[in-house]
Structures are given as structure tokens and as C-alpha cells.
N, C-alpha and C positions, 0 to 999 in steps of 0.2 A: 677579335674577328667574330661576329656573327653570319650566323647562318640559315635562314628561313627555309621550314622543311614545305619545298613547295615539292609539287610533281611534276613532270617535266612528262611529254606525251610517249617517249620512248622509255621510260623507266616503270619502277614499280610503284605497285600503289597499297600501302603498308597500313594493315589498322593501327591507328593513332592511339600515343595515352591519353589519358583524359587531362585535358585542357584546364590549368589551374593558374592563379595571377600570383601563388606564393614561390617564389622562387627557391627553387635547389639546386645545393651542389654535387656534381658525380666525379668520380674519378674514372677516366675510360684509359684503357690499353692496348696496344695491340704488340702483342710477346711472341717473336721470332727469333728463329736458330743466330741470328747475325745481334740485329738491334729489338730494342724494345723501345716503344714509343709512350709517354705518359701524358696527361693531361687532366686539367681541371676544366671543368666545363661547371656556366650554371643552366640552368635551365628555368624556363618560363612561360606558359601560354605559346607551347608548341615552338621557341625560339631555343635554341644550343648557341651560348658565346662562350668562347675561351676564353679562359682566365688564366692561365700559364699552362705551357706547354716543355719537354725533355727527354730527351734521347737518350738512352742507358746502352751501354755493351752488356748484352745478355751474359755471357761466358764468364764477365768478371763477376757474378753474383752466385756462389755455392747454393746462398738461401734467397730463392726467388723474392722472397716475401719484403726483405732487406729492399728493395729496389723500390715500392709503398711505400715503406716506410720513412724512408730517405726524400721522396717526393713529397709526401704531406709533411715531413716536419715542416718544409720551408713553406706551409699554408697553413699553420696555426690557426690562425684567425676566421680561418674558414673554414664550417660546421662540412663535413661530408656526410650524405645522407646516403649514399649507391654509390657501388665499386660493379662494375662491369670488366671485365677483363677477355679481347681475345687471343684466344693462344693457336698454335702451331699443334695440331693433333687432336685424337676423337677426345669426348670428353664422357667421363661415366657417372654419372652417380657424383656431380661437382668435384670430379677429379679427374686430372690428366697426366699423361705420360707424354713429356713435351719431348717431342721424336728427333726435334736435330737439336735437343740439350740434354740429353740423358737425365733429365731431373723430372722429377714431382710438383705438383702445386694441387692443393685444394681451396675448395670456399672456407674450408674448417681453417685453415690454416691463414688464409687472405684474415677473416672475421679476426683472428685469435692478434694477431698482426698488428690489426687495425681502431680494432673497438667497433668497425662498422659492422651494422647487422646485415644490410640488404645485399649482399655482394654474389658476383654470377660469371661463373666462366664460359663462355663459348667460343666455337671454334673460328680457327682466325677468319675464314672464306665466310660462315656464316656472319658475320660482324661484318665481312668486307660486302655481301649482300645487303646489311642492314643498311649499310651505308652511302647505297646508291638513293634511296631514300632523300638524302642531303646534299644530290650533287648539281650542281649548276650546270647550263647548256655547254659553258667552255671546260669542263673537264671532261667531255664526251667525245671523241672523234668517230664517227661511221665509214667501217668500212668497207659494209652491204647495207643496204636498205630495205631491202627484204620486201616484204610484203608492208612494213611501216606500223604492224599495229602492236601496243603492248599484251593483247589478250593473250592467254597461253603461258606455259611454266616457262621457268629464264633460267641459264645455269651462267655461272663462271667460271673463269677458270686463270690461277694465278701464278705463270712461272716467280720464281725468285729465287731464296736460298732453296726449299722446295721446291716441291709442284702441287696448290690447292684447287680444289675443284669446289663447288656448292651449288644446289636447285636453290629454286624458288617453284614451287606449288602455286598454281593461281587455279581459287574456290570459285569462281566467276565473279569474282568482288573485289578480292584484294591476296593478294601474293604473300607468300609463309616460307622464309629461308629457312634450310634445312643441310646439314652436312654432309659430306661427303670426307671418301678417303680415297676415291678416286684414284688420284695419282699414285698411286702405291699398288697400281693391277697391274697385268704385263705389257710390257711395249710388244705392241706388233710390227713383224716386220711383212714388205710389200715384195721387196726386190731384192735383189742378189747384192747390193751394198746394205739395206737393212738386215739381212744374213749374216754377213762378215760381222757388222756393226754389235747384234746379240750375241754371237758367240763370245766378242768380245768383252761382253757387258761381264755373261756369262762371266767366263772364266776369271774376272776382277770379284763380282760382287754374289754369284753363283746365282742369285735373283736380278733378273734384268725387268726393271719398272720401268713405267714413263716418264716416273721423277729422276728417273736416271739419265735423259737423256734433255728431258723440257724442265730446266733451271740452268743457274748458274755454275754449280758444279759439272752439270751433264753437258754446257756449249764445252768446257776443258776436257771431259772426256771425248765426246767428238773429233776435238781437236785433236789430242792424242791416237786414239784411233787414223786418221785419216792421212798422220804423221809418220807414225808405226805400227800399221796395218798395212796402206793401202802405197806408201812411200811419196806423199807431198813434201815439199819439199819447206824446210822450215830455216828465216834468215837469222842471222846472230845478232839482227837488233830486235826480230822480234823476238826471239829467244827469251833476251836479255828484258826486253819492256816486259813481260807476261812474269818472269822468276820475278822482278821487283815490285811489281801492280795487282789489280785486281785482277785475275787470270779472265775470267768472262767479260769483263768489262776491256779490257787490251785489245781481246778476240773482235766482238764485235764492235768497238769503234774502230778497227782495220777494216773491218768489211764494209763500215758505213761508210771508208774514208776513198773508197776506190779499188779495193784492193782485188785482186784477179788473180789470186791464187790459194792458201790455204785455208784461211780466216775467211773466203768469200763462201768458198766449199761448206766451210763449217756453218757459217750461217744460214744459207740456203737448205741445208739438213735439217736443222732447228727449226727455220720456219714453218717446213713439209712435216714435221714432226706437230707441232704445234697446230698447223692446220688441219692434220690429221685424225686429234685426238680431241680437238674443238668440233669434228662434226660427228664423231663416235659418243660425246657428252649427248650434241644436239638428238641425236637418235633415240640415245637410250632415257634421256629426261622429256625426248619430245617439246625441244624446245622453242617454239613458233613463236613467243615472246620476244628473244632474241637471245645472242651469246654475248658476253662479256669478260674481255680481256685483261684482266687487271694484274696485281702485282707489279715489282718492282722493274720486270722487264721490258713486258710489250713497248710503255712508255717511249723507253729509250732507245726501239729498235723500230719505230714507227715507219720511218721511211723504208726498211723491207716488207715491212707487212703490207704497206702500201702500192707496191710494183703490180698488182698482181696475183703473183705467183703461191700465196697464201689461196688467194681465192680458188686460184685454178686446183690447187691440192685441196684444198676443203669440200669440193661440191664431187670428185670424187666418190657419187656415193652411190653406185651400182642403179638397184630400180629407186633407192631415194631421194635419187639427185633435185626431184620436184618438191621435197618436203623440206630439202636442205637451203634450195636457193629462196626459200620463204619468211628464213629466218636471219632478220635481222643483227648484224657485226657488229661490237663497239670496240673501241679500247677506252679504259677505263684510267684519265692523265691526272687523278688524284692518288701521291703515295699516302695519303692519310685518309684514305675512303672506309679502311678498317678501324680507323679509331675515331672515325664520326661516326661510323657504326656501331660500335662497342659503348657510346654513350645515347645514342638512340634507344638502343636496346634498355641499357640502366635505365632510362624513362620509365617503362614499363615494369621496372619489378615492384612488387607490391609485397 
């Protein structure tokens, strides 16, 4: 699969590496609390093709690095000149504390691993910024148009096993992804359900974040909450579907499916949450650019974000409501927009 890094008028616009006809090969990643994604990319005169691609269960690997290594055996034959890798958590000094794996990883460690020199860790949302860079018209859905232009910083923002946030800085020329830890500030609450709802965060987790409540984990606490807290009432098929499945994923395909009672609750919380803290980014990055929805969830909960009701809770924004409805909505329907990005980025290291 090739992929031509064109610009598209609603995206960013990314200083380029320098344009060469010798082709390289990169290893990109994008290393999450659930999966890890691998890939061999070559690259050429500004073109990224795939050349094999592989899905790892994070958890099963004590030593991250096992996980490389295990990939390129089965690519012998081809020279890796750049390891890019992004992860899940802040990155210091080419090292990380990967926050929903309780483990380590550095470059020192990726290089020693690998034999490759050029190798670079950044954080997954930054990677997943890099990687709107490479995205085509139909992995884009809009759902505000905003004022239409890309001038102006851009943030994202990614439910999934977490909750990622990242800017993008625009110089007047070209846009500079930068991280964030965003999701790990505190959830605010509006009303007297979001009250009930932190106490009870509270008293589970003693710190009540946004990523507690905008991911996957936090649509089951919700649920739970809403369950026993607030006494919805819960059937013994959904019971039983949610104990055997993916607990957020049961949740929300009931509410996608019709459902008009606890899973409809629960999602409609999520999205106001979600909408919530996508115009709290837009404020605070000043995002007139636009926002962008990505990770693994928005995707597959498009038809609620779409009613509506997202919007009407987003522009919620006291005297900003004028600067909020300026700024252009996406969702972002590539789950591999972070590991086009994470070999983007390889491009550039020198």
C-alpha cells in the first residue's frame, strides 16, 4: 500500500524531509496499553509503502524490545536504517514510562536490541498528529466546518485504552506537533450527575481524571456508576454479554443498536464528556485550525457524535462560544494514522 504525503486543505501542513531517490527502510510503531502495531515502511522521494505490517499483544512481552526484535527477524533481508516508535506516555530524555504497561523502554535500549543507530521515541498523539500529514479525504469525516481554514494551532484528541490529547503549533508556515498529558488533569464536573459521577470516581480511584471517564475503561465505569449509584436498571443478557466481551465495546454497540435505557445513558454521558473536554483543548491550544477526534473510539461511535448533541455540548462555551464555533471538527477514521505517523516522523531523523 502506498501512500502519497499530499495535503489536503483541512490538515496540516508539515515541513518535509529532504527529498531523496535512494530509498529507505524504517520500522514505525505505535505501542499501546492493549496492542502494539509494527511495520516496515520503505520510503522514497517523499512516498511511505508498506512492506509488512503486525499486531503484538502488548502485555504478552515483559521486554518491550522482544517485540523489534521478533519483527525484523522475519525481514532479514532488509537493511533498517530508522526505528521510530510511538508510545503511550510523556517521553524524557528518549525514555518512557509507558503508563497503561507499567514497563520502561528507551532508544538506548530499542539501538542495543536492534543494531540500528537512528531510532526515536515519541508520544503516541504526537505520531498520531504526524500522521494526519498522510491522510486521505476519506479518512476524514467533518463534523463542524467551522470557519474552513487550516491557519491556526490544531489539537487532538484520542479516546481509547486511554485518553491522548496533542497540539500542533502553526509558525504561519507550517504546523509542529507537540504532546501533551492532557488527559490525566481533572474531570470537571457541570451538574449534579457530574457530582454524584466524581465522588464516585473519587472514591474508586482517589484521583478523578478525564481519562477516567473519556476511554474505554471510563464508558464501564460510567456504566457501573449509573448502575449503582444512580439505580438503572441492568438485564441479564446484558449482564452476561458485557462479563464475556469487550466491556466498552457491548456498552456502546447497545446504545448504537437502539437502546433506551442504560447503555443509551451511558453513552450520552461520554459524548457530553468528550464534547466537553474537546472545547476545553480548543480554548486552551486556541485551536482555530480545527480539532480532531481520533483514536480508537470516535470511529466506531460516529453515528452519536453525529446527532447533534456533541455539538450542542461543545460550543457550550460561556463568552467563547464565538471562537469555539470557528473551529473546525473532524474525526479521524484511520486506526493507523499513529503509525503513519511514527514513520513520517523516522523520515526525519538525521
Amino acid at each position: 500500500m502506498t501512500q502519497q504525503l499530499k495535503k489536503q486543505q483541512y490538515l496540516p501542513a508539515f515541513p518535509e524531509a529532504e527529498h531523496t531517490m535512494e530509498k529507505i527502510y524504517l520500522l514505525a510503531g505505535d505501542l499501546g496499553g492493549t496492542k502494539t502495531n509494527l511495520a516496515l515502511y520503505s520510503a522514497i522521494d517523499g512516498v511511505l509503502d508498506v512492506v509488512r505490517e503486525k499486531t503484538y499483544v502488548s502485555r504478552e512481552y515483559e521486554n518491550i524490545t522482544d517485540m523489534f526484535v521478533n519483527f525484523l527477524s522475519e525481514s532479514r533481508d532488509t537493511p533498517v536504517q530508522r526505528i521510530c516508535i510511538g508510545v503511550a506516555g510523556p517521553v524524557f530524555n528518549g525514555m518512557v514510562q509507558l503508563t497503561n504497561l507499567s514497563r520502561e523502554l528507551s532508544t538506548a535500549e530499542i539501538r542495543q536490541a536492534t543494531g540500528v543507530e537512528l531510532v526515536a521515541l515519541i508520544n503516541d498523539l504526537e505520531a498520531t498528529a504526524y500522521g494526519l500529514a498522510t491522510l486521505s479525504p476519506e479518512h476524514i469525516t467533518t463534523l463542524h466546518r467551522g470557519e474552513g481554514s487550516r491557519n491556526g494551532n490544531m489539537a487532538i484528541i484520542a479516546p481509547g485504552t486511554g485518553l491522548g490529547m496533542a497540539g500542533l503549533y502553526w509558525d504561519g508556515q507550517f504546523h509542529h506537533p507537540f504532546a501533551s498529558e492532557g488527559g490525566h488533569s481533572d474531570f470537571a464536573a457541570r451538574n449534579d450527575v457530574d457530582i454524584k459521577l466524581l465522588k464516585y470516581l473519587q472514591e474508586k480511584y482517589e484521583i478523578a481524571s478525564w481519562e477516567r471517564v473519556i476511554s474505554g475503561p471510563g464508558i464501564y465505569d460510567i456504566y457501573v456508576f449509573l448502575r449503582d449509584v444512580l439505580g438503572y436498571e441492568e438485564s441479564s443478557a446484558l449482564r452476561e454479554a458485557i462479563l464475556k466481551g469487550d466491556k466498552s465495546a457491548v456498552i456502546s454497540k447497545s446504545a448504537l443498536m437502539g437502546d433506551n435505557g442504560i447503555t443509551k445513558k451511558t453513552m450520552e454521558l461520554f459524548v457530553r464528556y468528550l464534547a466537553r473536554v474537546s472545547a476545553d483543548l480548543a480554548l486552551k491550544y486556541k485551536s482555530t485550525g480545527g480539532i480532531f477526534l481520533g483514536g480508537g473510539i470516535p470511529p466506531k461511535i460516529a453515528p452519536l457524535l453525529e446527532t447533534g448533541e456533541f455539538y450542542n455540548h461543545y460550543i457550550q462555551g460561556d463568552r467563547m462560544a464565538e471562537l469555539l464555533s470557528g473551529v473546525p471538527i473532524h474525526i479521524v477514521n484511520n486506526d493507523k494514522a499513529a503509525l503513519w505517523g511514527a514513520a513520517y516522523y523516522a523520515q526525519l531523523l538525521k
